[in-house]
N, CA, C and O atoms as a printed pandas DataFrame, in Angstrom:
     atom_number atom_name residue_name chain_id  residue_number  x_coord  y_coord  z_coord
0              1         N          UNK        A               1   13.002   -7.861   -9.188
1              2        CA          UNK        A               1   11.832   -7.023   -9.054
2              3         C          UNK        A               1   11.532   -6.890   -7.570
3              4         O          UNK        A               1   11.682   -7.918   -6.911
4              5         N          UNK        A               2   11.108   -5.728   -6.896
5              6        CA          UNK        A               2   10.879   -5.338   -5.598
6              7         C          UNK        A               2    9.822   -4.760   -6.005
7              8         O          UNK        A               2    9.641   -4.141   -7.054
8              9         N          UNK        A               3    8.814   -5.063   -4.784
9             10        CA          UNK        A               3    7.295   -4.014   -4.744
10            11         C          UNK        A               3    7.766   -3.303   -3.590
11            12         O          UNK        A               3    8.034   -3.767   -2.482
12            13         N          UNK        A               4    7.859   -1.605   -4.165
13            14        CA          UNK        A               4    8.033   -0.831   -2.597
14            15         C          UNK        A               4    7.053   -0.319   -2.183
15            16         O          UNK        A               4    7.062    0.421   -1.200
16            17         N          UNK        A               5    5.726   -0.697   -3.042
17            18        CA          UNK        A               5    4.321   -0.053   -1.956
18            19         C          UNK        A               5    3.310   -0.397   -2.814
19            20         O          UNK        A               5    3.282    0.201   -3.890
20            21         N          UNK        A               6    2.460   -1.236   -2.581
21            22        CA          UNK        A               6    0.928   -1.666   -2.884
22            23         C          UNK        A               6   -0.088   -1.549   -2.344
23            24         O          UNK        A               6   -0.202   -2.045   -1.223
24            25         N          UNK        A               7   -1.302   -0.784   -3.006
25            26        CA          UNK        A               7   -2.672   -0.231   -2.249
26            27         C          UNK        A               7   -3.471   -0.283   -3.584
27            28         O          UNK        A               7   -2.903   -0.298   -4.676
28            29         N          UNK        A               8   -4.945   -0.311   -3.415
29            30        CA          UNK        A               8   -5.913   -0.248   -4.236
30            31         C          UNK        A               8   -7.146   -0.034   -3.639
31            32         O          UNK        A               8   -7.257    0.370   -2.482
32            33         N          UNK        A               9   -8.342   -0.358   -4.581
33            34        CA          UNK        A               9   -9.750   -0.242   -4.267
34            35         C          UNK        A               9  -10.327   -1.698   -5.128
35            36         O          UNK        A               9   -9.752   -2.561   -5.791
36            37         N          UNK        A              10  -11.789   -1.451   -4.719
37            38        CA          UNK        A              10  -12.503   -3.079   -5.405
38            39         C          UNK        A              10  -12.116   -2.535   -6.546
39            40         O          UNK        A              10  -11.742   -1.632   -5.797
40            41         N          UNK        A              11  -11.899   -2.264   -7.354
41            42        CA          UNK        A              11  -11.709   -2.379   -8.981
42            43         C          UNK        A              11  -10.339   -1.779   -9.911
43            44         O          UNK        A              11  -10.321   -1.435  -11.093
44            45         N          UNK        A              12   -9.301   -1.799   -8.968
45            46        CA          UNK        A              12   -7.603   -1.638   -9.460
46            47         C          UNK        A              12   -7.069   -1.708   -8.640
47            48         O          UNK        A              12   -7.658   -1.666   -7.560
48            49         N          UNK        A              13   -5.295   -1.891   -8.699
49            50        CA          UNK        A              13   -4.343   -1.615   -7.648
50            51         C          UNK        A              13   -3.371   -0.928   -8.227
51            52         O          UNK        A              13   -3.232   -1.269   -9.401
52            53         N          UNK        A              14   -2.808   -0.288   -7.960
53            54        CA          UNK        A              14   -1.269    0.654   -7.986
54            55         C          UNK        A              14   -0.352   -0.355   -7.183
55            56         O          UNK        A              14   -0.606   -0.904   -6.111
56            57         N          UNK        A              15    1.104   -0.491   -8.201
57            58        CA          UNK        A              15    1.827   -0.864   -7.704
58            59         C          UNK        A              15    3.116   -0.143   -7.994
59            60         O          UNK        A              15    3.398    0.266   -9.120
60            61         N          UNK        A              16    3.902    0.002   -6.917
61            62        CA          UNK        A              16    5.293    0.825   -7.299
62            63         C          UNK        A              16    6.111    0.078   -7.492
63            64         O          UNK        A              16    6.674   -0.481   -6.551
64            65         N          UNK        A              17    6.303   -0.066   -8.257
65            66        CA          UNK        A              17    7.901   -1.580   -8.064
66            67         C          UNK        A              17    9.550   -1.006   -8.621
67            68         O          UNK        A              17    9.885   -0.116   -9.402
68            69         N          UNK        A              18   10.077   -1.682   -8.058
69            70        CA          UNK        A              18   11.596   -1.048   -8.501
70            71         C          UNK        A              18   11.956   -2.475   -9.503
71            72         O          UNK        A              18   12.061   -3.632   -9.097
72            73         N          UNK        A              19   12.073   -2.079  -10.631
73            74        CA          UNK        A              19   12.260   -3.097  -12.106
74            75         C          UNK        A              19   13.671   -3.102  -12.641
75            76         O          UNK        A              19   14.104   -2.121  -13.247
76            77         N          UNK        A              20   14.532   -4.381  -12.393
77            78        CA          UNK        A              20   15.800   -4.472  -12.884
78            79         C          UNK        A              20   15.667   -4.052  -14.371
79            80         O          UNK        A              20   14.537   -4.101  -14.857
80            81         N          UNK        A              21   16.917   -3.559  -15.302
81            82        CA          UNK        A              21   16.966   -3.191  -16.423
82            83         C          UNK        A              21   16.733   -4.509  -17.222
83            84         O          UNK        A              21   16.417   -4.256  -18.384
84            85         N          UNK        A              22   16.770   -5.296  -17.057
85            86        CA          UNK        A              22   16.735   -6.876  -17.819
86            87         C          UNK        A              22   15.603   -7.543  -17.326
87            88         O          UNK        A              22   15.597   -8.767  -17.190
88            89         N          UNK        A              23   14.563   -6.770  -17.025
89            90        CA          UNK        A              23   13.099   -7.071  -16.617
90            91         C          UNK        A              23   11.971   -6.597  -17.324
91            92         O          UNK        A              23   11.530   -5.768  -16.528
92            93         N          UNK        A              24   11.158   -6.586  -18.382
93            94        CA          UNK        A              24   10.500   -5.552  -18.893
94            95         C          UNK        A              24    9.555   -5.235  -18.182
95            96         O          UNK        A              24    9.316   -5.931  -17.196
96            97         N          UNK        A              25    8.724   -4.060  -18.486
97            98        CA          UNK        A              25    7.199   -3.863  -18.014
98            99         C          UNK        A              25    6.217   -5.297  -17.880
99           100         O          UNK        A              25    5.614   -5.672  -16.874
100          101         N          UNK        A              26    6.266   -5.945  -19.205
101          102        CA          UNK        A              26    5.352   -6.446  -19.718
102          103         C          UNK        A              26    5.481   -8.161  -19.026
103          104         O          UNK        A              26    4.569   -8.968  -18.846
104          105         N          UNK        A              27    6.907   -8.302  -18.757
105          106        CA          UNK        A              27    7.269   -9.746  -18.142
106          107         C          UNK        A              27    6.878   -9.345  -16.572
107          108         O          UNK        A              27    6.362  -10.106  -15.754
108          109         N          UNK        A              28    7.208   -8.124  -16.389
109          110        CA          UNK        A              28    6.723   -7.905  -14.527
110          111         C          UNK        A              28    5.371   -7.902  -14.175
111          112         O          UNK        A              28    4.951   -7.857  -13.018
112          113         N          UNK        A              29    4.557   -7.961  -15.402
113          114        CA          UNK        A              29    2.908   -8.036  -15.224
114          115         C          UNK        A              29    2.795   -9.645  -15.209
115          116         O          UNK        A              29    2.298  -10.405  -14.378
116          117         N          UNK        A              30    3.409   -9.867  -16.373
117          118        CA          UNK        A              30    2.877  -11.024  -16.737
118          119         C          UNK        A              30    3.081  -12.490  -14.963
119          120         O          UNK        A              30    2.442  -13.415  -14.462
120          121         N          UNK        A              31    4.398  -11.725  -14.739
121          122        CA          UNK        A              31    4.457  -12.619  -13.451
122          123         C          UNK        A              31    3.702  -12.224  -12.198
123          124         O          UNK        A              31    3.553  -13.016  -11.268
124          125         N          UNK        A              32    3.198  -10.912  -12.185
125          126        CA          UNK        A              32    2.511  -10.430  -10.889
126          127         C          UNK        A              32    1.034  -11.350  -11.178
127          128         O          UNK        A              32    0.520  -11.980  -10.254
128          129         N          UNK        A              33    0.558  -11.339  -12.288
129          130        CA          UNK        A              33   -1.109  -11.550  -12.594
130          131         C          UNK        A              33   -0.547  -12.996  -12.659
131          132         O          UNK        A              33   -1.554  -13.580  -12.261
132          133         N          UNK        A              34    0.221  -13.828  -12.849
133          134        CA          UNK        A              34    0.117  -15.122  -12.929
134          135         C          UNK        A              34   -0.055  -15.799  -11.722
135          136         O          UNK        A              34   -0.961  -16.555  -11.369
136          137         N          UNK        A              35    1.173  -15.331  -11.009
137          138        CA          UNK        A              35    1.288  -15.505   -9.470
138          139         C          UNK        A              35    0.171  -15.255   -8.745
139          140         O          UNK        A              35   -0.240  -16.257   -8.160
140          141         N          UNK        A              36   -0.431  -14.320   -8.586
141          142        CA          UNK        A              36   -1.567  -13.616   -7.500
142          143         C          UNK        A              36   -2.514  -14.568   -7.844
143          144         O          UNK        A              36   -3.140  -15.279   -7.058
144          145         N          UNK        A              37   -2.611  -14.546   -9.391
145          146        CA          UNK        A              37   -3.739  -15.064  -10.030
146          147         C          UNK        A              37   -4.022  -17.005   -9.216
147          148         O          UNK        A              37   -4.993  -17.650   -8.818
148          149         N          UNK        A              38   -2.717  -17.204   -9.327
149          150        CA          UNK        A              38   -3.002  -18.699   -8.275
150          151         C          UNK        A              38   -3.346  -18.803   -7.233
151          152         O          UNK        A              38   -4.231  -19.492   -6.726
152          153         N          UNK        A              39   -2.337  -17.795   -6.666
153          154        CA          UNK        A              39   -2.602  -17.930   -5.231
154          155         C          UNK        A              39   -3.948  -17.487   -4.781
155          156         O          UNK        A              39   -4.320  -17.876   -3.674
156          157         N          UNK        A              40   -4.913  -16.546   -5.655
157          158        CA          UNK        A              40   -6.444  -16.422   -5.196
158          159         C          UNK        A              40   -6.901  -18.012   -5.118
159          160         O          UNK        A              40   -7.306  -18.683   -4.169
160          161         N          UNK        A              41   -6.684  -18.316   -6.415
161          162        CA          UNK        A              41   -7.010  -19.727   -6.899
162          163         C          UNK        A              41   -7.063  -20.427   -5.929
163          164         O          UNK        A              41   -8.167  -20.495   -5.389
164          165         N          UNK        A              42   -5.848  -21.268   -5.285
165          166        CA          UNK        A              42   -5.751  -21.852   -4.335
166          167         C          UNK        A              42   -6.215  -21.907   -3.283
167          168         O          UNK        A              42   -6.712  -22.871   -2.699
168          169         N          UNK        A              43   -5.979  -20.063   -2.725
169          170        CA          UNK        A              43   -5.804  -20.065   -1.258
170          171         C          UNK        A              43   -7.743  -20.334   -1.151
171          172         O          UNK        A              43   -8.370  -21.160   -0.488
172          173         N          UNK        A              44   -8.196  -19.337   -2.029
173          174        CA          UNK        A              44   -9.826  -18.702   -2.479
174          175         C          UNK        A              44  -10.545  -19.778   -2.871
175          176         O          UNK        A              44  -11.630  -19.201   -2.948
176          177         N          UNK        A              45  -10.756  -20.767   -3.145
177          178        CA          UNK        A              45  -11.750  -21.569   -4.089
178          179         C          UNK        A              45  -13.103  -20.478   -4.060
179          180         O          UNK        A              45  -13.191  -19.673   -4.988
180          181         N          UNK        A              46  -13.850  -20.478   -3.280
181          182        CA          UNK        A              46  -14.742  -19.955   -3.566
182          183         C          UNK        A              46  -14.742  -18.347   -4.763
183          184         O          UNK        A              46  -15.807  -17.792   -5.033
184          185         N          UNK        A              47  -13.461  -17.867   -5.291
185          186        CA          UNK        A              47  -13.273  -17.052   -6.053
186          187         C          UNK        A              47  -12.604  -17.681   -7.547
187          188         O          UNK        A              47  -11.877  -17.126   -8.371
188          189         N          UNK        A              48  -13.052  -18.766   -7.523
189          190        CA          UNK        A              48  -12.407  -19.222   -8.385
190          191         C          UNK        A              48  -12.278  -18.644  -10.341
191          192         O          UNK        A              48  -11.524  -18.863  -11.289
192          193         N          UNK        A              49  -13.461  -17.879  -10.079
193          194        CA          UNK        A              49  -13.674  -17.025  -11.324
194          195         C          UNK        A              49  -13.076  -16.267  -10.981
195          196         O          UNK        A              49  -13.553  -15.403  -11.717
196          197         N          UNK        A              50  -11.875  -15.422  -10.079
197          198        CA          UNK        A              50  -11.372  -14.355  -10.238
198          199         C          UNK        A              50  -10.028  -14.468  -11.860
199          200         O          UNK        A              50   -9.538  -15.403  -12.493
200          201         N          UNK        A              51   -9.963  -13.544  -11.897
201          202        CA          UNK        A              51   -9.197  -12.796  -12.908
202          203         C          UNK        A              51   -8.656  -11.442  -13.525
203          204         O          UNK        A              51   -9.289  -10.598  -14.161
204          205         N          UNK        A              52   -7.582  -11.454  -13.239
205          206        CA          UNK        A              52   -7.098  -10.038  -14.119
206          207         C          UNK        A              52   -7.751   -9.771  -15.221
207          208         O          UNK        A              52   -8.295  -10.605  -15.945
208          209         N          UNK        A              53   -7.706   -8.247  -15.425
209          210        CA          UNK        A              53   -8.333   -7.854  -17.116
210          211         C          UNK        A              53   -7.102   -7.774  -17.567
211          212         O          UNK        A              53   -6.209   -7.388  -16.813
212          213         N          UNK        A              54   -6.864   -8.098  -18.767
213          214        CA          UNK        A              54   -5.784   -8.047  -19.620
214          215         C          UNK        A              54   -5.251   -6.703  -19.677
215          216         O          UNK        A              54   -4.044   -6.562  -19.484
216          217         N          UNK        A              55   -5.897   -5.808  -19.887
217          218        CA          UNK        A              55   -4.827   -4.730  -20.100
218          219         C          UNK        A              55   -4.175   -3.830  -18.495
219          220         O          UNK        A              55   -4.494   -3.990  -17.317
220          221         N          UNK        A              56   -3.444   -3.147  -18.971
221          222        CA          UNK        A              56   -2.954   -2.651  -17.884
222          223         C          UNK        A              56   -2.101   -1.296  -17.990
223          224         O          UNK        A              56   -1.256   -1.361  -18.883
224          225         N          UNK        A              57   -2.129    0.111  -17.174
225          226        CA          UNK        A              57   -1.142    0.800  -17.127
226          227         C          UNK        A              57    0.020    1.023  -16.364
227          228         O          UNK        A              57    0.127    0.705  -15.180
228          229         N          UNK        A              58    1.277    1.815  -17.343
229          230        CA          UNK        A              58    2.876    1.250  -16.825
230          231         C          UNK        A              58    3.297    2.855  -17.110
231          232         O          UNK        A              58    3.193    3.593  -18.090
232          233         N          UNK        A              59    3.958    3.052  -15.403
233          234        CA          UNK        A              59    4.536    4.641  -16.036
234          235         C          UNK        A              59    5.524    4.952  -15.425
235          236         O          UNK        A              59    5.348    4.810  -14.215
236          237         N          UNK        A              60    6.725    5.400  -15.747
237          238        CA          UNK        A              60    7.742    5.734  -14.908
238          239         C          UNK        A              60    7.518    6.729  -13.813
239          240         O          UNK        A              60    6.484    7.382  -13.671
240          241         N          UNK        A              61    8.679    6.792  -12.979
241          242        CA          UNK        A              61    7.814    7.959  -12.210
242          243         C          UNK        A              61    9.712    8.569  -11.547
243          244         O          UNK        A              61   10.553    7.686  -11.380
244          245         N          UNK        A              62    9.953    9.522  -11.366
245          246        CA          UNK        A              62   11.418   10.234  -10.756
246          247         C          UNK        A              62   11.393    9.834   -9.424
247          248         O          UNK        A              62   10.448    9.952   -8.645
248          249         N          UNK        A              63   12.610    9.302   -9.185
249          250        CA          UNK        A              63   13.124    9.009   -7.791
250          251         C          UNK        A              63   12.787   10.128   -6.954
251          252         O          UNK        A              63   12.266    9.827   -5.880
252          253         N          UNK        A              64   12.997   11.583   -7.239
253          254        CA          UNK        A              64   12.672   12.014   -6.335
254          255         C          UNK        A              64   11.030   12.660   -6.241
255          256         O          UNK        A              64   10.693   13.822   -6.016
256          257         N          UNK        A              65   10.133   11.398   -6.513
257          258        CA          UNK        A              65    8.801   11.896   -6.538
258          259         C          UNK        A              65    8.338   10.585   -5.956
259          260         O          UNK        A              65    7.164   10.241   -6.092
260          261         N          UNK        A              66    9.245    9.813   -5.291
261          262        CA          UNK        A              66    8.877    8.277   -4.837
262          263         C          UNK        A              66    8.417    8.542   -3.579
263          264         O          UNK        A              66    8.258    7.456   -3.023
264          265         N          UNK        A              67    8.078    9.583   -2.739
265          266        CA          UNK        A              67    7.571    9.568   -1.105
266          267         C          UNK        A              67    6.258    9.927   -1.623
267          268         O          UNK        A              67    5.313    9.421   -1.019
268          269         N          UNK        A              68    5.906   10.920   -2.907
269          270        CA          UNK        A              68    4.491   11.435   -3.119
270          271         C          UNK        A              68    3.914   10.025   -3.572
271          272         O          UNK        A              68    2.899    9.539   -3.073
272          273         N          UNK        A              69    4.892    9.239   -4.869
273          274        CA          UNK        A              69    3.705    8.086   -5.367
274          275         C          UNK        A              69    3.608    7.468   -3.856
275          276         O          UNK        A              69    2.464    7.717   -3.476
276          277         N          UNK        A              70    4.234    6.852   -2.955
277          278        CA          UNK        A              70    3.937    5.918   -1.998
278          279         C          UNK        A              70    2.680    6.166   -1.044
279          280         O          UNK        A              70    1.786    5.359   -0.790
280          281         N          UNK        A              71    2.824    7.474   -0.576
281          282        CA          UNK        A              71    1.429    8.255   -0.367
282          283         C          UNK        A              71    0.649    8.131   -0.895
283          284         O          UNK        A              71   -0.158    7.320   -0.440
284          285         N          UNK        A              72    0.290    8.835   -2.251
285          286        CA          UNK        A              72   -1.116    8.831   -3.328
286          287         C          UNK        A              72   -0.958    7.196   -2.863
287          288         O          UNK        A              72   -1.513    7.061   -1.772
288          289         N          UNK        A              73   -0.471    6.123   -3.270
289          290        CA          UNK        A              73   -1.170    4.836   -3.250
290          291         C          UNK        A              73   -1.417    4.167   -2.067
291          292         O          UNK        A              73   -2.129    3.166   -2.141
292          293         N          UNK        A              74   -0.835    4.619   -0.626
293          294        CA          UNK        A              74   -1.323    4.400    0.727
294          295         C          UNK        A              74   -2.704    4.974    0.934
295          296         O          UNK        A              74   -3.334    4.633    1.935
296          297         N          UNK        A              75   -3.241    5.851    0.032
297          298        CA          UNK        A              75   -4.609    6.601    0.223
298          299         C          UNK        A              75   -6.057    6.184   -0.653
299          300         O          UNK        A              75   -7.213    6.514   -0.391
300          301         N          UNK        A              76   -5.465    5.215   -1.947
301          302        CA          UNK        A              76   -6.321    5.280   -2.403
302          303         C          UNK        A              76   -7.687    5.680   -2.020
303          304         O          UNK        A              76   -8.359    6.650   -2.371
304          305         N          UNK        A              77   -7.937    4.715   -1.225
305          306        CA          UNK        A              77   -9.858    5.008   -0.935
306          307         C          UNK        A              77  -10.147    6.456   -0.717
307          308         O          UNK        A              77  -11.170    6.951   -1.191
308          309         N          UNK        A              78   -9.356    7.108   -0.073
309          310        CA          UNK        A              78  -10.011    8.183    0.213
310          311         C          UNK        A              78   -9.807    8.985   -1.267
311          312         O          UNK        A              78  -10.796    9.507   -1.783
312          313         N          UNK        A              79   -8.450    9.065   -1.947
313          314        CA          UNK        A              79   -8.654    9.841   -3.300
314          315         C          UNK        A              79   -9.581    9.284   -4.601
315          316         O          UNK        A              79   -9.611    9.752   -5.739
316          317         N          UNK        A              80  -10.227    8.288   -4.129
317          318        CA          UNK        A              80  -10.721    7.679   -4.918
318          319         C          UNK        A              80  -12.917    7.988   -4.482
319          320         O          UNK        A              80  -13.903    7.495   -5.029
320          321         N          UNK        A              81  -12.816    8.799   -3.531
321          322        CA          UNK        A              81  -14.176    9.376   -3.414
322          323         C          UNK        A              81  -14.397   10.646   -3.638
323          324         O          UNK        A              81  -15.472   11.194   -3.392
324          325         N          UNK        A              82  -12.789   11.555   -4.417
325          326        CA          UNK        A              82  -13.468   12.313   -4.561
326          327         C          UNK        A              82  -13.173   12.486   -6.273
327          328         O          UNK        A              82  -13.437   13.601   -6.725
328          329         N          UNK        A              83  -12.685   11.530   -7.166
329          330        CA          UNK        A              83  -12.277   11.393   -8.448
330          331         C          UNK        A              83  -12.474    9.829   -8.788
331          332         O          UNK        A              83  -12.113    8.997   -7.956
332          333         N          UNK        A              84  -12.856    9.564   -9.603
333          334        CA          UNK        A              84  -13.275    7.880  -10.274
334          335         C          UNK        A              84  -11.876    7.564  -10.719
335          336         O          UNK        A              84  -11.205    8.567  -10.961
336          337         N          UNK        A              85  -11.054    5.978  -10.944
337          338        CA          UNK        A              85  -10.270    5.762  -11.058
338          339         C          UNK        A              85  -10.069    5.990  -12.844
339          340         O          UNK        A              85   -8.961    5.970  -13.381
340          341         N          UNK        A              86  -11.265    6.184  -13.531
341          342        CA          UNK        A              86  -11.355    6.358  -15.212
342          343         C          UNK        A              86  -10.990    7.650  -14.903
343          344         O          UNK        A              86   -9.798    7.946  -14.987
344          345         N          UNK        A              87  -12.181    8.860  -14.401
345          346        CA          UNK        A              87  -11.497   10.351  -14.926
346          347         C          UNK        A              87   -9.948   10.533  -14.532
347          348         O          UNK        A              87   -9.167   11.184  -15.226
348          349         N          UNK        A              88   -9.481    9.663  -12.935
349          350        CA          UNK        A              88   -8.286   10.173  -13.165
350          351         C          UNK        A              88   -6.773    9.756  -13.943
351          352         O          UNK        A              88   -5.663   10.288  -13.966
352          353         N          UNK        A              89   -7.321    8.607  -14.511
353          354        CA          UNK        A              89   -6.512    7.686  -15.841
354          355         C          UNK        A              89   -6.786    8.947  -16.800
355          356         O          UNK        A              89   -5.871    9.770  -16.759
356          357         N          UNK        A              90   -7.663    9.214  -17.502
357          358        CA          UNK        A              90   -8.012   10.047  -18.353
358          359         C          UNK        A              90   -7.083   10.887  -18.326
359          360         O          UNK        A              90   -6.208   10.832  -19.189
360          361         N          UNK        A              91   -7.056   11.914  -17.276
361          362        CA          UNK        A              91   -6.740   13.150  -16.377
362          363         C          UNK        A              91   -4.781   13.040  -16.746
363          364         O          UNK        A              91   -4.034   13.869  -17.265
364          365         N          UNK        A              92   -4.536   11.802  -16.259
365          366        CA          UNK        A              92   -3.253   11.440  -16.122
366          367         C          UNK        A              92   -2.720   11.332  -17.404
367          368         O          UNK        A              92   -1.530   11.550  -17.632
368          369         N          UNK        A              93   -3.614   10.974  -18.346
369          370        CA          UNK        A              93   -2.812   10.400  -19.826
370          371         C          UNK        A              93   -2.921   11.715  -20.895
371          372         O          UNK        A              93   -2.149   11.791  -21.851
372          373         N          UNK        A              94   -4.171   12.952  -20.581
373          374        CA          UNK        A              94   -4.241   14.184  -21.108
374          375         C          UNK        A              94   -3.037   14.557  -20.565
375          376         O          UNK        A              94   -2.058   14.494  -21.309
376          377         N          UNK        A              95   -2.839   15.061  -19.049
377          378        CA          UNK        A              95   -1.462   15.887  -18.371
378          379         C          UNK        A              95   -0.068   15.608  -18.823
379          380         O          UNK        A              95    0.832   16.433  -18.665
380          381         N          UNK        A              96    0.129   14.340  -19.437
381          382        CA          UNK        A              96    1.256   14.070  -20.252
382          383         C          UNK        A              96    1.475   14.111  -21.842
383          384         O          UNK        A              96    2.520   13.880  -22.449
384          385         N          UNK        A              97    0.055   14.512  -22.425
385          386        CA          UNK        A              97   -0.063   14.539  -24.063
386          387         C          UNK        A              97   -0.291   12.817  -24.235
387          388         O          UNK        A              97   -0.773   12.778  -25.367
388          389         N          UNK        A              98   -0.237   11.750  -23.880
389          390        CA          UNK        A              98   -0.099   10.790  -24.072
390          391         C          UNK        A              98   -1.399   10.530  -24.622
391          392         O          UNK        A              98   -2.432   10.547  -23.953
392          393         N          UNK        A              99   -1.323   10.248  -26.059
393          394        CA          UNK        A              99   -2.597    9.973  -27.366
394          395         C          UNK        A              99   -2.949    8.721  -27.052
395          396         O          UNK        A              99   -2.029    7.946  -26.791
396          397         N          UNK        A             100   -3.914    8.377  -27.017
397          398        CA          UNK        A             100   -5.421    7.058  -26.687
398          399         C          UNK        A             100   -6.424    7.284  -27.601
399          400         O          UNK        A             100   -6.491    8.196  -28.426
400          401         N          UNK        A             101   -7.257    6.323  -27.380
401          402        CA          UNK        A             101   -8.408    5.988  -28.425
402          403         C          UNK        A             101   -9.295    5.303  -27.164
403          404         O          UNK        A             101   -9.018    4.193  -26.708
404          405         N          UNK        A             102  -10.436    6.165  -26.660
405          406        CA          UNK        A             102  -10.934    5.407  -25.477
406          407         C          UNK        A             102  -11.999    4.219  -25.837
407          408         O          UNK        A             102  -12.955    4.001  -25.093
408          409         N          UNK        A             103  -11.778    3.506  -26.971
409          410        CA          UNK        A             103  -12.714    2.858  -27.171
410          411         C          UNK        A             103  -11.325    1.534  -26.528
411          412         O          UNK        A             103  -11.773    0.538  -25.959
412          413         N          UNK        A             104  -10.058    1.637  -26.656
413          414        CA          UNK        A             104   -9.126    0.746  -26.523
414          415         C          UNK        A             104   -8.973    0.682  -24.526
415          416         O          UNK        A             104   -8.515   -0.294  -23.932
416          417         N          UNK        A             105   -9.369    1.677  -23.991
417          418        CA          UNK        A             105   -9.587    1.922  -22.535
418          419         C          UNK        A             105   -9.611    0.900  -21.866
419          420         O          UNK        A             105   -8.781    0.148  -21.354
420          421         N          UNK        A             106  -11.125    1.005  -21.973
421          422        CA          UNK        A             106  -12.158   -0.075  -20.937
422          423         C          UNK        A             106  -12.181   -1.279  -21.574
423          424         O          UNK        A             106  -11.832   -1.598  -22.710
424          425         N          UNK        A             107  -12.850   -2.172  -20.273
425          426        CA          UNK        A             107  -12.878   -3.773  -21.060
426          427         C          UNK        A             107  -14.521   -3.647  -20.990
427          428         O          UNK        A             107  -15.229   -4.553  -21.432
């Protein structure tokens, strides 16, 4: 697993990662939130209530669209004042047909 570009805001992060075929989605979370999750621990005491929310979104994206994702996620803050990180999840999961139940959304 390689992270080729990480950015966020106080309340998500985007991560691009390049995922061996014998890696799933779900094992590459499970080790990012375990890991980070200590090292707040450790390094942080005073955050010691930090924690991931359990759920999470996973989306492929075309090699040759990898300079735009690295951008959009070098920018967050600023694309993120003029769209909320919900409407544009929303936004993102309508533009693909991809069926939800927004009560399953939010925590």
């Amino acid at each position: 697993m390689m992270a080729v570009e990480i950015g966020g805001v106080a309340d998500h992060v985007h991560i691009l990662l390049s995922l061996p075929s014998t890696l799933s989605i779900a094992k590459a979370m499970q080790l990012i939130k375990g890991g980070s999750s200590k090292w707040v621990h450790e390094t942080f005491p005073e955050h010691r209530l930090f924690g991931w929310q359990e759920k999470y979104g996973a989306f492929s994206v075309s090699v040759s669209q990898l300079d735009k994702i690295i951008e959009y996620i070098k920018h967050q803050e600023t694309h993120h004042r003029k769209m909320t990180f919900q409407e544009e999840f929303l936004a993102l999961l309508k533009k693909h047909l991809i069926e939800y139940d927004e009560r399953y959304l939010w925590d």
